[in-house]
C-alpha positions as CSV (number, residue, x, y, z in Angstrom):
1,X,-8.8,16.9,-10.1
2,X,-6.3,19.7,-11.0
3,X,-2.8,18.7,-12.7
4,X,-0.3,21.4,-12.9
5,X,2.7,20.8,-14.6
6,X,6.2,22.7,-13.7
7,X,8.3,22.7,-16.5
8,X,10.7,24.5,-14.9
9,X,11.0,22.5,-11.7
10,X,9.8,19.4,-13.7
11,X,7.2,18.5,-11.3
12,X,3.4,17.5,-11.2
13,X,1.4,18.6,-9.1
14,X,-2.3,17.0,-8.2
15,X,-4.8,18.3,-6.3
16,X,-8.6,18.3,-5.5
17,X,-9.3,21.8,-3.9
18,X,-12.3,22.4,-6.2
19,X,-13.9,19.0,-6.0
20,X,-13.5,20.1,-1.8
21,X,-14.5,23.1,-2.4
22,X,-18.4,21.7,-4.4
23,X,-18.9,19.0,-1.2
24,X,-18.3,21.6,1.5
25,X,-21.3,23.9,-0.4
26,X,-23.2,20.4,-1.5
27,X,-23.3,19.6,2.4
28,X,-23.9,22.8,3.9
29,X,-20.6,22.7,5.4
30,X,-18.5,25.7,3.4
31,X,-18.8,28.0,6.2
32,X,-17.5,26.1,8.6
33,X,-14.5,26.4,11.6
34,X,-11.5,24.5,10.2
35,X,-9.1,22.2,12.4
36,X,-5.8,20.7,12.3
37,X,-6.7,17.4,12.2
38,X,-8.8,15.1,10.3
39,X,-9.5,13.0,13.7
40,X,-9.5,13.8,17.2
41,X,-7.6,11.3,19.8
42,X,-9.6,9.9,22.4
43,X,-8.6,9.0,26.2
44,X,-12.6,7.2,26.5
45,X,-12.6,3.9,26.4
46,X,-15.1,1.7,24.1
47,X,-17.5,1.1,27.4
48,X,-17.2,5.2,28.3
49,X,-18.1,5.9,24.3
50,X,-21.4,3.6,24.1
51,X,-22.9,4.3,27.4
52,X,-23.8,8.1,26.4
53,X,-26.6,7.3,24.8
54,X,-27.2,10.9,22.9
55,X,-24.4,9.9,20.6
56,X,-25.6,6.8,19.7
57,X,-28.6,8.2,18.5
58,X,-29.1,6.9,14.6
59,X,-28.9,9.5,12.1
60,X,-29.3,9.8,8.1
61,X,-28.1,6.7,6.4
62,X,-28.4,7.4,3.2
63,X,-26.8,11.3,4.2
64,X,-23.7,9.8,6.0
65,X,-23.0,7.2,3.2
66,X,-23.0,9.6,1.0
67,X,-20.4,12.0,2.8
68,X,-18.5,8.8,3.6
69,X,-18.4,8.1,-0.2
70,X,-17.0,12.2,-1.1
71,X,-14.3,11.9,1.1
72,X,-13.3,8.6,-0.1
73,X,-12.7,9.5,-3.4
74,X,-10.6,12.7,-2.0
75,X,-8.8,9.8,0.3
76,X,-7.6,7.6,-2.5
77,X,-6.6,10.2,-5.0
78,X,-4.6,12.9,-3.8
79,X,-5.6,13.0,0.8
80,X,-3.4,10.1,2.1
81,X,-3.6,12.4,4.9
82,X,-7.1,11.5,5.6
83,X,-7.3,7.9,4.9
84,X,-6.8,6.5,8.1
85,X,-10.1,8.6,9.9
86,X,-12.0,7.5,6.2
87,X,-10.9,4.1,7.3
88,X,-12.8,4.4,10.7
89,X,-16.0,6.0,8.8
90,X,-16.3,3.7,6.7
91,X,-16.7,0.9,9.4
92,X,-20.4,2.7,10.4
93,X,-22.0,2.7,6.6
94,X,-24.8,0.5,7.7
95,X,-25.9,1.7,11.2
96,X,-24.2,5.4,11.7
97,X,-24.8,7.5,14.6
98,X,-24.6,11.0,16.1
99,X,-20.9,10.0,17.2
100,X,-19.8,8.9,13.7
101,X,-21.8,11.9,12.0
102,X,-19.8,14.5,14.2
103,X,-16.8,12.7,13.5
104,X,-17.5,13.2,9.5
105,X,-18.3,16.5,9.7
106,X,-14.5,16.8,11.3
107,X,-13.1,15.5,8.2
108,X,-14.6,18.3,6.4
109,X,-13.7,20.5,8.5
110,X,-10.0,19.4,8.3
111,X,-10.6,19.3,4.1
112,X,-12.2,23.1,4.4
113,X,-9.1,24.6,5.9
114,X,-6.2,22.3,3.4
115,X,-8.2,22.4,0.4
116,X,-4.7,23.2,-1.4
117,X,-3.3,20.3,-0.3
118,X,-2.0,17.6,-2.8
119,X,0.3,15.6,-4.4
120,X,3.6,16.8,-6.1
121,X,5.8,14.1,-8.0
122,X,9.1,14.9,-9.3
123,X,10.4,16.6,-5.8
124,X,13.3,14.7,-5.6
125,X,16.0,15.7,-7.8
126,X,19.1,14.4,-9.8
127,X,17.6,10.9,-10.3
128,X,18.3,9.0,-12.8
129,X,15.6,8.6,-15.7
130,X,15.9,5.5,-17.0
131,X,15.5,3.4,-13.6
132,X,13.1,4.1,-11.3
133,X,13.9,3.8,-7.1
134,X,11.2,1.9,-4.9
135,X,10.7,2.0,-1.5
136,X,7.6,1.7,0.9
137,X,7.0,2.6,4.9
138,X,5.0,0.3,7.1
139,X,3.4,0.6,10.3
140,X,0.8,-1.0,12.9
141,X,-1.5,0.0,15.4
142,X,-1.2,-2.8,17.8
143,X,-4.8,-3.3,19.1
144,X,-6.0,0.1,17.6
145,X,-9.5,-0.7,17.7
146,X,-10.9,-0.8,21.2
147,X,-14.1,-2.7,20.5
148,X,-12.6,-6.2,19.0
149,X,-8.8,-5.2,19.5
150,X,-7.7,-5.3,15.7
151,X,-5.0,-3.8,14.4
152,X,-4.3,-1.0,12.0
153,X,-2.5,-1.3,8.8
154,X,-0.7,1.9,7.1
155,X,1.5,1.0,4.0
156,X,2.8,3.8,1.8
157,X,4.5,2.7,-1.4
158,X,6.9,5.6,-3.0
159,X,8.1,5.8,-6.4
160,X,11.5,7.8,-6.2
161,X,10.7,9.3,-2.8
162,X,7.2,10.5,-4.1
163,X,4.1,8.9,-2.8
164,X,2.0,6.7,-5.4
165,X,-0.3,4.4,-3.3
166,X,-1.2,4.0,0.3
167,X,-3.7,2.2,2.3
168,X,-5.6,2.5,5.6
169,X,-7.2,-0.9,6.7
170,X,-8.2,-2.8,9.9
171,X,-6.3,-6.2,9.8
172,X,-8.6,-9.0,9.8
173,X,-6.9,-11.6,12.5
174,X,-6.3,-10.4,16.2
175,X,-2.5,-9.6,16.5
176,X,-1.5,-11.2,19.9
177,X,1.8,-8.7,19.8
178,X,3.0,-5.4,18.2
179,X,5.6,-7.3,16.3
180,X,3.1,-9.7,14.7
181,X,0.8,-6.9,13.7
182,X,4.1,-4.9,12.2
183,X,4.3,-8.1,10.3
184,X,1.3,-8.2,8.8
185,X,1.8,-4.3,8.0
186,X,5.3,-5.0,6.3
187,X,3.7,-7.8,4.0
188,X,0.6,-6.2,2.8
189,X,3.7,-3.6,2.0
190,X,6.2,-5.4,0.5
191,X,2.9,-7.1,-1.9
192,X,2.6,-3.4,-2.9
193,X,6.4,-3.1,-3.8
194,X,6.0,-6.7,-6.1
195,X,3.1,-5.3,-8.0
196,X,4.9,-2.0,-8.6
197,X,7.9,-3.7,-9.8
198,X,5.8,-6.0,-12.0
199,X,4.5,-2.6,-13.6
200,X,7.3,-1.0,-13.6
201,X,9.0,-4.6,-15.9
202,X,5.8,-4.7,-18.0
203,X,6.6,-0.5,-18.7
204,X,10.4,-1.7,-19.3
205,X,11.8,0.6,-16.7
206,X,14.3,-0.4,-14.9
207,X,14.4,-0.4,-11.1
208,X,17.4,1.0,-9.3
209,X,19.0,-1.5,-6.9
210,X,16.6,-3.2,-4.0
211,X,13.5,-1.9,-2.8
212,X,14.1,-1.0,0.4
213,X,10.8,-1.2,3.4
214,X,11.0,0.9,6.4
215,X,9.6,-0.2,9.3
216,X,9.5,1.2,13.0
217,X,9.8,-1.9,14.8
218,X,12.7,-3.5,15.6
219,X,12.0,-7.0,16.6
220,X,9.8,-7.4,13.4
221,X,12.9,-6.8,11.3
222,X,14.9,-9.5,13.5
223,X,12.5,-11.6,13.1
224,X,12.2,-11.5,9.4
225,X,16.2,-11.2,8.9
226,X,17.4,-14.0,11.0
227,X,14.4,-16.0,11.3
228,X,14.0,-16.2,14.9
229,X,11.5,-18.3,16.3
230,X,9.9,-18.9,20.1
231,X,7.0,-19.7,21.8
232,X,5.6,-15.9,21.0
233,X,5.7,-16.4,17.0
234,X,5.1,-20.0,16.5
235,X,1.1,-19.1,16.1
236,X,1.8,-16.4,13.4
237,X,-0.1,-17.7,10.1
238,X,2.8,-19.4,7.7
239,X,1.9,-17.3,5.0
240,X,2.9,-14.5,6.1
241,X,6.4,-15.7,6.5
242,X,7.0,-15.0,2.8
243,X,8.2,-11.7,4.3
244,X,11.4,-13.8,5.2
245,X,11.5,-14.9,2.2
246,X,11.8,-11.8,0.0
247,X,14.0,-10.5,2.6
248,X,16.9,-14.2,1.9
249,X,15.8,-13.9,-1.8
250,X,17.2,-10.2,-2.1
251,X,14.1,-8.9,-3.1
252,X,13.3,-6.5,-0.6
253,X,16.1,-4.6,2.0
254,X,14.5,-3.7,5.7
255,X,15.4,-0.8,7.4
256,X,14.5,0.3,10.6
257,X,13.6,4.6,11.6
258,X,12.6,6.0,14.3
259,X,8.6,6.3,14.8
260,X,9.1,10.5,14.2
261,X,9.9,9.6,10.7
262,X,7.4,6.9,10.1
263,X,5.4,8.5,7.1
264,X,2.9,5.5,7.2
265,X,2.0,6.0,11.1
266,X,-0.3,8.9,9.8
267,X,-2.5,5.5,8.4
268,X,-2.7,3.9,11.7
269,X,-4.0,6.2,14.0
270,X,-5.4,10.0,14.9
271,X,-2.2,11.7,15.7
272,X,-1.5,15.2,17.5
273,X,-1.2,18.5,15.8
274,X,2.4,18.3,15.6
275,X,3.2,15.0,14.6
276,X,-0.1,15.1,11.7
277,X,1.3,18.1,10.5
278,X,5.3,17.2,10.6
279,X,4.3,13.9,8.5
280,X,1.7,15.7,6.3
281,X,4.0,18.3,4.9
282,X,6.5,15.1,4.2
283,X,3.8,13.3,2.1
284,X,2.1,16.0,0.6
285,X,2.9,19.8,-0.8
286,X,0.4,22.5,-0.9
287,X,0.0,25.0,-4.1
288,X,1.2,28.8,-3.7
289,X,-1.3,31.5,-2.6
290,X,-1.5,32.8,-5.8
291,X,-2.3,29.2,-7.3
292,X,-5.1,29.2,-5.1
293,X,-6.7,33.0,-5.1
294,X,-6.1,32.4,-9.1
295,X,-8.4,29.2,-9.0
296,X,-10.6,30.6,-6.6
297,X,-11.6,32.8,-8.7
298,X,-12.1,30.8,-11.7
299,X,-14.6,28.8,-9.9
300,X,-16.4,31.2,-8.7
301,X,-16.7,32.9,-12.2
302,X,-18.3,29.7,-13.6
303,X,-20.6,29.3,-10.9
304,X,-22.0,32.5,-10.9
305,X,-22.4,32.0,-14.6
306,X,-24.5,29.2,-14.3
């Protein structure tokens, strides 16, 4: 991992470009076409996908865990951009086929073409520096999964407007409506934002007024402001009602945006060009030209030293 530091600008920057840069060689992949996006949306249903039997041939195990495992590393550290098609990799570890292999090989492919991509903190300016600002973005893929219907969860937890943990995940009850699976997005969320303000206490920095969550989904928030109840929530599981909880308690402030501006609906699903690209450049920054020729070049010195 690369950390630049910007004295200047007072900014860090993180990135991964020559750890991306050794797997595409590693996996014979460094020459490859790049795309736009780490995962392609499909119109085929899960019936369509499993009857062509040429990509449900088995491949590699051993080979495909192992690609799996490189780009989760990249995922977690500085590629929220890619966590969510990681996500859906990592569901095949045990029994992958031609389908899943392509599929990996298009996450490199995305990687080979943003290798400068990272993680800058410090972007926002005239904050305070002895309090600290919390917020978070929550989403759901109602039903994402067409084999057993499950959900998505995307949760990104920001730390003065600069991203600091995220998560991709397949929620592990059936969501019976979109606003029940928001809800279990907003509380896996909004346990993120506790455990950040508990770090942030134990650190003695002060946090600057209430974490605010923003969510996409409107009858979620009514639900967890004014406690409305009806036939359609009554089988929700009680413990995620906490959410209403922090919300009387104080402890957390909901607000609602539109989906456009939903940074966490990049962890739900395989977007389009425009929208993955729109919410990538929110999230993430990428390093200057001359950044990147100038590393470049410093790799490849030490490699063809070796």
């Amino acid at each position: 991992m690369r950390i630049t530091r910007d004295r200047k600008q007072k900014t860090i920057n993180l990135t991964q470009e020559l750890y991306i840069t050794k797997a595409l060689e590693k996996f014979g992949l460094d020459q490859c076409r790049p795309v736009s996006t780490p995962a392609v949306t499909s119109g085929k249903t899960a019936r369509e996908e499993e009857a062509n039997t040429e990509d449900q041939r088995p491949i590699d195990v051993k080979l495909y865990q192992e690609k799996v495992g490189t780009l989760l590393y990249a995922s977690i550290s500085t590629r929220p951009d890619i966590a969510y098609a990681v996500n859906k990799l990592a569901q095949f570890m045990l029994a992958p086929t031609v389908s899943n292999g392509r599929s990996c090989d298009r996450v490199f492919r995305y990687l080979s073409g943003t290798k400068s991509y990272g993680l800058t903190f410090g972007r926002t300016k005239n904050v305070s520096n002895s309090e600290v600002e919390i917020s978070a973005y929550a989403d759901a893929d109602w039903g994402g999964d067409r084999v057993d219907r499950k959900s998505v969860t995307g949760w990104v937890a920001m730390l003065h407007g600069d991203p600091v943990s995220w998560a991709s995940k397949k929620q592990k009850v059936v969501a019976q409506s979109s606003c029940e699976a928001e809800l279990y997005a907003e509380a896996a969320a909004i346990n993120e934002m506790k455990w950040l303000r508990g770090l942030m206490g134990e650190l003695g920095v002060k946090i600057a007024g209430t974490p605010v969550l923003f969510g996409d989904n409107q009858s979620t928030q009514e639900l967890t402001k004014n406690g409305v109840k009806s036939e359609r929530t009554k089988h929700i599981d009680i413990k995620y009602h906490f959410v209403t909880d922090e919300v009387k308690k104080g402890n957390v402030h909901l607000q609602w945006i539109p989906t456009q501006k939903q940074l966490a609906d990049i962890l739900t699903k395989a977007l389009g060009t425009p929208q993955h690209v729109a919410l990538t450049e929110k999230l993430m920054t990428m390093m200057s030209k001359n950044e990147t020729e100038n590393e470049m070049k410093n790799f490849l010195k030490i490699h063809s030293s070796q």
